[in-house]
TORSE-451659 format. One record per residue (C-alpha): residue in three letters; residue number from 1; x, y, z. Coordinates in steps of 0.001 Angstrom, whole numbers, plus 500000, padded with zeros to 6 digits. Layout:
% TORSE-451659
ATOM   res     n        u        v        w
ATOM   ALA   NUM        X        Y        Z
...
//
This chain:
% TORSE-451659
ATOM   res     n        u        v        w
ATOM   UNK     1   500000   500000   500000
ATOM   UNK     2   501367   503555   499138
ATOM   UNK     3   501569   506302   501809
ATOM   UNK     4   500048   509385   500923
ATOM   UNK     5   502224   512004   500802
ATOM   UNK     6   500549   514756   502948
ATOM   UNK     7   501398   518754   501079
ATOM   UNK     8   502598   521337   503033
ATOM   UNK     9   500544   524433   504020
ATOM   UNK    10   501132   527567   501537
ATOM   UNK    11   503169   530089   503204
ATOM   UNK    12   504310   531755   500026
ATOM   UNK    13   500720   533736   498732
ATOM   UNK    14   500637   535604   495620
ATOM   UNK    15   498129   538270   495624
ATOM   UNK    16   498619   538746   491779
ATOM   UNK    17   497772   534800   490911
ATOM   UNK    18   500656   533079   488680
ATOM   UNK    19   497585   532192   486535
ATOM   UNK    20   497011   535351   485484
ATOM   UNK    21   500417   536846   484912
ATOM   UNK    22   501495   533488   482898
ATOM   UNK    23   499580   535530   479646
ATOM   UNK    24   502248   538420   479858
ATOM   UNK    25   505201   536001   480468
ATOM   UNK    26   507411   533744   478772
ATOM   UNK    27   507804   530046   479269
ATOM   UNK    28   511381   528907   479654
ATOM   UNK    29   510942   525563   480000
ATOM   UNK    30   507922   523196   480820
ATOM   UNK    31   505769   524948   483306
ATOM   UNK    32   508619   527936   483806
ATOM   UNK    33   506896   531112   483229
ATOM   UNK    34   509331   534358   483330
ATOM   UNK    35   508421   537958   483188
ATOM   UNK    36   509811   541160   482527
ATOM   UNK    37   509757   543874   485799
ATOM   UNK    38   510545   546960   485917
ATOM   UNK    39   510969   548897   489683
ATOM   UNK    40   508493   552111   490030
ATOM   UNK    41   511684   554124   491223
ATOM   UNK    42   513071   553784   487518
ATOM   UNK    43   516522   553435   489135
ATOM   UNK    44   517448   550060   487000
ATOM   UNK    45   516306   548102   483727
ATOM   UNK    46   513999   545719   483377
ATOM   UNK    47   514776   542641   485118
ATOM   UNK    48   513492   538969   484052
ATOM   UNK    49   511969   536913   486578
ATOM   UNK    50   510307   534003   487098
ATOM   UNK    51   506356   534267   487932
ATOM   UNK    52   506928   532415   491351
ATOM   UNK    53   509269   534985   492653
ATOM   UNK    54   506940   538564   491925
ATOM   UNK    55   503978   539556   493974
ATOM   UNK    56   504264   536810   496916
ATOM   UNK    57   503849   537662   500340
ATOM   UNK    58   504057   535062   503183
ATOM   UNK    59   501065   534136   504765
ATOM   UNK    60   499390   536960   503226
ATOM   UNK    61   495514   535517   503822
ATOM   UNK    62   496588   532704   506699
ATOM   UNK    63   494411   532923   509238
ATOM   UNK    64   494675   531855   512953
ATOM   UNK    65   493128   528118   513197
ATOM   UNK    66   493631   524329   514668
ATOM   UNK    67   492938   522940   511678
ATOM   UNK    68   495020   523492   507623
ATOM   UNK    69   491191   524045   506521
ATOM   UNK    70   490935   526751   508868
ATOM   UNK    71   494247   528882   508258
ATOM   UNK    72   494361   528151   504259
ATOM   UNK    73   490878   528877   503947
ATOM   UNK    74   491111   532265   502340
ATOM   UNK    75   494076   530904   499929
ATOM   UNK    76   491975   528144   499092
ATOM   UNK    77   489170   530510   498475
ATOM   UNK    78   490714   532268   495698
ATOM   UNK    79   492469   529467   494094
ATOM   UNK    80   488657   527069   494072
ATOM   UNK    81   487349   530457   492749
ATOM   UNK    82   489469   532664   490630
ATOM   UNK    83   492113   531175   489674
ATOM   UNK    84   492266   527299   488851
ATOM   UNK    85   489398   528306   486117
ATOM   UNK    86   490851   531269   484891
ATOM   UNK    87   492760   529633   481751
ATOM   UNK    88   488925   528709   480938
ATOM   UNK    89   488295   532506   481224
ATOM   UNK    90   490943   533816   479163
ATOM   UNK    91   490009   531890   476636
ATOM   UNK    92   486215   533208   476119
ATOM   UNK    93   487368   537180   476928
ATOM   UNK    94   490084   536872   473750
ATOM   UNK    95   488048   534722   471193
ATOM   UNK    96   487090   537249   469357
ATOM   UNK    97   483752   535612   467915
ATOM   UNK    98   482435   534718   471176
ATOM   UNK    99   480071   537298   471712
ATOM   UNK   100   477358   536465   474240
ATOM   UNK   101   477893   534579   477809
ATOM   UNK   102   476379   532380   480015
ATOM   UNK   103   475025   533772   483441
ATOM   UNK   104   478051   531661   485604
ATOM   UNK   105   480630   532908   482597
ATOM   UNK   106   479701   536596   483084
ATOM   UNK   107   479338   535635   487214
ATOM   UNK   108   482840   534177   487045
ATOM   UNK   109   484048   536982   484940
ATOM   UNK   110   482931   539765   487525
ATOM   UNK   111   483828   537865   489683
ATOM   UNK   112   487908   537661   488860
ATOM   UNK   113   487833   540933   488313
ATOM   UNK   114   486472   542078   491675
ATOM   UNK   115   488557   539414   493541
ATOM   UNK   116   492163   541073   491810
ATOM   UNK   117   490905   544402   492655
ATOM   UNK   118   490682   543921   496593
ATOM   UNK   119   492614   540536   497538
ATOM   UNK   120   495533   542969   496370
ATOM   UNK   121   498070   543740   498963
ATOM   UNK   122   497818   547218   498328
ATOM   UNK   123   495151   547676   500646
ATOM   UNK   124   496634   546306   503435
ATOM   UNK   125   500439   547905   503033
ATOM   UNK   126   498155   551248   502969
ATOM   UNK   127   496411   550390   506046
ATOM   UNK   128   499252   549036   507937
ATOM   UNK   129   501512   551992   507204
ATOM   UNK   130   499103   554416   508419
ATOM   UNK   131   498844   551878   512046
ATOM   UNK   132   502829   551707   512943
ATOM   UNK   133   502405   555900   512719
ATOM   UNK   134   499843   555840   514963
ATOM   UNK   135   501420   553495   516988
ATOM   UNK   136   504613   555170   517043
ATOM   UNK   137   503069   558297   518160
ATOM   UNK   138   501259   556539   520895
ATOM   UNK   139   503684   554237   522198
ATOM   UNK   140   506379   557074   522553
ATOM   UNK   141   503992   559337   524320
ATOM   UNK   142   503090   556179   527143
ATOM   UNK   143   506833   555722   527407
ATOM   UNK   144   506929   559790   528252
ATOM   UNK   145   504317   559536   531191
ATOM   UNK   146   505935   556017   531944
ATOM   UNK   147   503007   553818   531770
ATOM   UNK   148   503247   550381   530374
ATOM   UNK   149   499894   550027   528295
ATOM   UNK   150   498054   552179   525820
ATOM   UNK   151   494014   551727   524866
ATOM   UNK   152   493326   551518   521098
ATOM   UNK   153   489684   550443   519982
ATOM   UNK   154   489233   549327   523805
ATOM   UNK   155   492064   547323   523654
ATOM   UNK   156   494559   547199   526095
ATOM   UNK   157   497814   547194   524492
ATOM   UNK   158   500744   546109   527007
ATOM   UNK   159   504175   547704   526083
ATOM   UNK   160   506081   546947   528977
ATOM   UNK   161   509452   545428   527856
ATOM   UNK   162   508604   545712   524317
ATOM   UNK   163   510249   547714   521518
ATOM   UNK   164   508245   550113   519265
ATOM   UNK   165   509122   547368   516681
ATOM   UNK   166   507617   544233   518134
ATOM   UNK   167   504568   546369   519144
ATOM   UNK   168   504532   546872   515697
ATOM   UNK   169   505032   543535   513604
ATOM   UNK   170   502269   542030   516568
ATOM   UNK   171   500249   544060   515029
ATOM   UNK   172   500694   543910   511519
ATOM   UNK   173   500147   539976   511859
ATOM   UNK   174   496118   540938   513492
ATOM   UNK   175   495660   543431   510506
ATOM   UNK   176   496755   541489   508068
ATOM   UNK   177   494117   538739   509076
ATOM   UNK   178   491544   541036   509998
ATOM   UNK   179   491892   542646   506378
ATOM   UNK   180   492348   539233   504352
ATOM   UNK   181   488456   538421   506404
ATOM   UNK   182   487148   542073   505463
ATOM   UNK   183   488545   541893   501807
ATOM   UNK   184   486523   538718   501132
ATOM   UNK   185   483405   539993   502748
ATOM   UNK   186   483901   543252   500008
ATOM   UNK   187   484465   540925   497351
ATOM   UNK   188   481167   539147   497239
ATOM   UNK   189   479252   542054   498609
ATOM   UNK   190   480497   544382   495430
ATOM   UNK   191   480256   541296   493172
ATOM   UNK   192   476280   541502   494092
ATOM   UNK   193   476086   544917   493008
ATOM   UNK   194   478372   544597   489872
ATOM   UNK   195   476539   541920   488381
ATOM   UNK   196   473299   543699   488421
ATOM   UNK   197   474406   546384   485961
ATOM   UNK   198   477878   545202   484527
ATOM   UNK   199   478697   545127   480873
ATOM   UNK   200   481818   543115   480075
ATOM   UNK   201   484224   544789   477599
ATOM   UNK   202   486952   543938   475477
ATOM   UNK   203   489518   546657   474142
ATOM   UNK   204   491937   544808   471526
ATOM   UNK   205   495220   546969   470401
ATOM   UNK   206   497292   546380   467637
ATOM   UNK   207   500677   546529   466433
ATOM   UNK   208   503178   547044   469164
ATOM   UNK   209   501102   549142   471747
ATOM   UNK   210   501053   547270   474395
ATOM   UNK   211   499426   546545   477534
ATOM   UNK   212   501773   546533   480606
ATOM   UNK   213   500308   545323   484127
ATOM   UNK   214   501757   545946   487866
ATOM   UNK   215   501323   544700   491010
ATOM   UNK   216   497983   546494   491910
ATOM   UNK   217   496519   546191   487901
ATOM   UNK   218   493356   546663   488560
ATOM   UNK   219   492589   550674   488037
ATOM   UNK   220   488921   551930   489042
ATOM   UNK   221   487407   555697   487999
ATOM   UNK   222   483929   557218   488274
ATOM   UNK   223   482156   557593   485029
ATOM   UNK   224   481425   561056   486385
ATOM   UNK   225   485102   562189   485916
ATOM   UNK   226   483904   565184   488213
ATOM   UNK   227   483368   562675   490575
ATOM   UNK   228   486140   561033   493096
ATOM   UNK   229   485557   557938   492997
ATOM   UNK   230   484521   555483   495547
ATOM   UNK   231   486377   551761   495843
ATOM   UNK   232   482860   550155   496618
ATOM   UNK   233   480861   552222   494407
ATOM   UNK   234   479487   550013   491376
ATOM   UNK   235   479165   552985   488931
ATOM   UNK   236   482800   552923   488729
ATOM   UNK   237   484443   551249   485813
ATOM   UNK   238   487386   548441   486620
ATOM   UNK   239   489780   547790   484107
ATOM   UNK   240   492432   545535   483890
ATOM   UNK   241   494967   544299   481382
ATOM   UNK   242   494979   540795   480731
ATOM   UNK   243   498083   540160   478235
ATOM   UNK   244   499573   542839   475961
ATOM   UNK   245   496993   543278   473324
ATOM   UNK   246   493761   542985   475235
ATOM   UNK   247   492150   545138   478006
ATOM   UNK   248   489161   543685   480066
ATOM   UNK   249   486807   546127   481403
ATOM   UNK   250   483328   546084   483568
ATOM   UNK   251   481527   549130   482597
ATOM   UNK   252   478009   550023   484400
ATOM   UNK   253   476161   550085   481164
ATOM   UNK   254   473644   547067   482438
ATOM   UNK   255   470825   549408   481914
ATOM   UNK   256   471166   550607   478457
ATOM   UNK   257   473085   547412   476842
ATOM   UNK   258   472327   543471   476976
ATOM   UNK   259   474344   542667   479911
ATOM   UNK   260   474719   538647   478472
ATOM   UNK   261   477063   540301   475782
ATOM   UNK   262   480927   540962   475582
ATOM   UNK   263   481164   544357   474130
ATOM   UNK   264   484389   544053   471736
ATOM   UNK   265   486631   547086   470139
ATOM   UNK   266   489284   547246   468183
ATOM   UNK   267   491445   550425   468273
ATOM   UNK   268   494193   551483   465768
ATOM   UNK   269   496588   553725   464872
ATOM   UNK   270   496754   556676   466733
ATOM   UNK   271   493582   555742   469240
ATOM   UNK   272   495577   552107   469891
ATOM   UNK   273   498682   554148   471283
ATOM   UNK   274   496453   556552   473381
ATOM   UNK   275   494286   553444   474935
ATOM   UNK   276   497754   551569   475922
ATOM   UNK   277   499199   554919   477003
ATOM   UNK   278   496629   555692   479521
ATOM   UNK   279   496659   552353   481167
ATOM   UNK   280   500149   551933   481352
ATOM   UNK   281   500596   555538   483208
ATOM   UNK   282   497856   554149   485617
ATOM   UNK   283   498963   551082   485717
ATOM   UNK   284   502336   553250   486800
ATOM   UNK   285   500701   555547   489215
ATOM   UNK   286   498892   552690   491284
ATOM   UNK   287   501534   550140   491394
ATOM   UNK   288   503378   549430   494587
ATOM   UNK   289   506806   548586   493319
ATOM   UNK   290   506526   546418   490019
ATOM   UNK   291   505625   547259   486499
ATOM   UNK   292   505136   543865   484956
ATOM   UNK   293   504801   542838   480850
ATOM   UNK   294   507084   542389   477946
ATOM   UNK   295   510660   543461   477609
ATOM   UNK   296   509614   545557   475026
ATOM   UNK   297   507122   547885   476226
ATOM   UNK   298   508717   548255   479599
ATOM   UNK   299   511840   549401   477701
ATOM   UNK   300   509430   552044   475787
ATOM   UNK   301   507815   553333   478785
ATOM   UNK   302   508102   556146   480285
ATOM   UNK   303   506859   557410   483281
ATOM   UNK   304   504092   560457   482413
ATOM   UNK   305   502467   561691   486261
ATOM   UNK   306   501228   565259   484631
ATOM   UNK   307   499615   563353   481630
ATOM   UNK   308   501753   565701   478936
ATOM   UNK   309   502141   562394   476496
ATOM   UNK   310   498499   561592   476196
ATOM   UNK   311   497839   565712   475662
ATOM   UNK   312   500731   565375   472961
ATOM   UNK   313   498562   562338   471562
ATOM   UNK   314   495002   563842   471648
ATOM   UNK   315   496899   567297   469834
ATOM   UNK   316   498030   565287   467102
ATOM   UNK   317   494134   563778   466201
//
């Protein structure tokens, strides 16, 4: 009788899934998918990589628990989900004659989307940054009026033999599981609301403007450009690259278009470089450190924060 071999627990968590940068990557050798990075400081070249080393975080969504079950639930959440089905996905958003989907294809579709937008670690680097100030300030004024606890929330918080830095990392481990809980609870909540009144698009580029992706490549705006938009608010539209030559899109159009249909476009010339120009200076602006894609177009790119490229674009129509 053969043993089974029991598999370790994940530690090492991507929160931009390997399945989903593998269609902006090379493969090496069987299964060996590498991709060209370039840092947000701009201090180096693009660098090659291999998709298991970019965007992994360890124990990014485990969670406190007796049982595997318990503390890979999250992790197993997304890959049951989003990812082991994505390859199915791909496939119907870039065939270029499928032009109507099922119910569960346009759930699942919304669905990925949604899930890259907030499992992102983004979120939680924001939110944890903004803690250690706060608990810098604090801590140093307790150690002034030498008491050995602070309150925060109504909890107690004991600092008595404990460096501002261990306060610290205790508490990044509790946010980071708090946030992993509250990020799936957002996730099917704004799923709900996207599905009601989502149109799935499909922007296809040709020739060599491409689409370049980052770490965080899911960019949201209001329709309303007056309008700042809200991360929950389903009037927004999400876009997100999904290789080179095709962006993926959920526009809130439900109520004036079929919302069982993929809405395709084609853009060339001129309107092809301003589409791929505008997501790869978001894609720029939102990413934490990483802008990911081809060699080639992270070679091109350059780095536009006052939007004086696309202006030089639109002048030339």
């Amino acid at each position: 009788m053969v043993k089974k071999t029991q598999m370790a627990e994940t530690k090492r968590m991507h929160f931009v899934p390997r399945t989903y940068l593998k269609n902006f990557s090379i493969e090496r050798s069987p299964n060996e998918f590498f991709i060209s990075a370039l840092a947000k400081k701009m201090t180096s070249s693009p660098f090659e990589t291999n998709i298991k080393n970019i965007c992994v975080e360890k124990n990014l969504y485990t969670l406190d628990g007796n049982s595997e079950e318990e503390r890979q639930f999250i992790e197993n959440l997304y890959n049951d989900l989003y990812e082991k089905n994505y390859g199915d996905l791909f496939k119907i958003l870039t065939e270029e004659n499928k032009v109507n989907v099922t119910p569960n294809e346009r759930y699942s579709i919304i669905g990925f989307v949604v899930s890259m937008f907030y499992r992102n670690n983004s979120w939680s680097i924001g939110y944890n940054k903004f803690m250690d100030q706060t608990y810098e300030k604090v801590y140093h004024l307790s150690k002034e009026n030498n008491n050995e606890s602070f309150f925060f929330e109504e909890q107690e918080i004991s600092i008595a033999g404990k460096s501002l830095e261990e306060i610290q990392k205790e508490n990044r481990k509790k946010s980071n599981q708090y946030l992993a809980v509250i990020a799936v609870k957002k996730i099917f909540e704004l799923i709900r609301l996207r599905y009601m009144n989502d149109v799935i698009t499909i922007v296809k580029t040709l020739g060599n403007h491409e689409f370049i992706t980052s770490d965080n490549p899911v960019t949201f705006r209001a329709e309303n450009i007056k309008q700042r938009p809200l991360p929950i608010d389903p009037t927004n539209t999400l876009s997100i690259p999904i290789d080179k030559n095709h962006l993926l899109q959920l526009r809130p159009w439900g109520h004036e278009l079929d919302k069982n249909m993929i809405g395709r476009l084609t853009e060339q010339s001129f309107i092809s470089i301003i589409t791929a120009t505008i997501n790869n200076q978001s894609q720029y602006l939102q990413s934490g450190k990483f802008l990911l894609g081809s060699k080639n177009s992270l070679m091109n790119f350059k780095p536009d924060p006052n939007g004086d490229n696309i202006r030089s674009h639109l002048r030339s129509l």
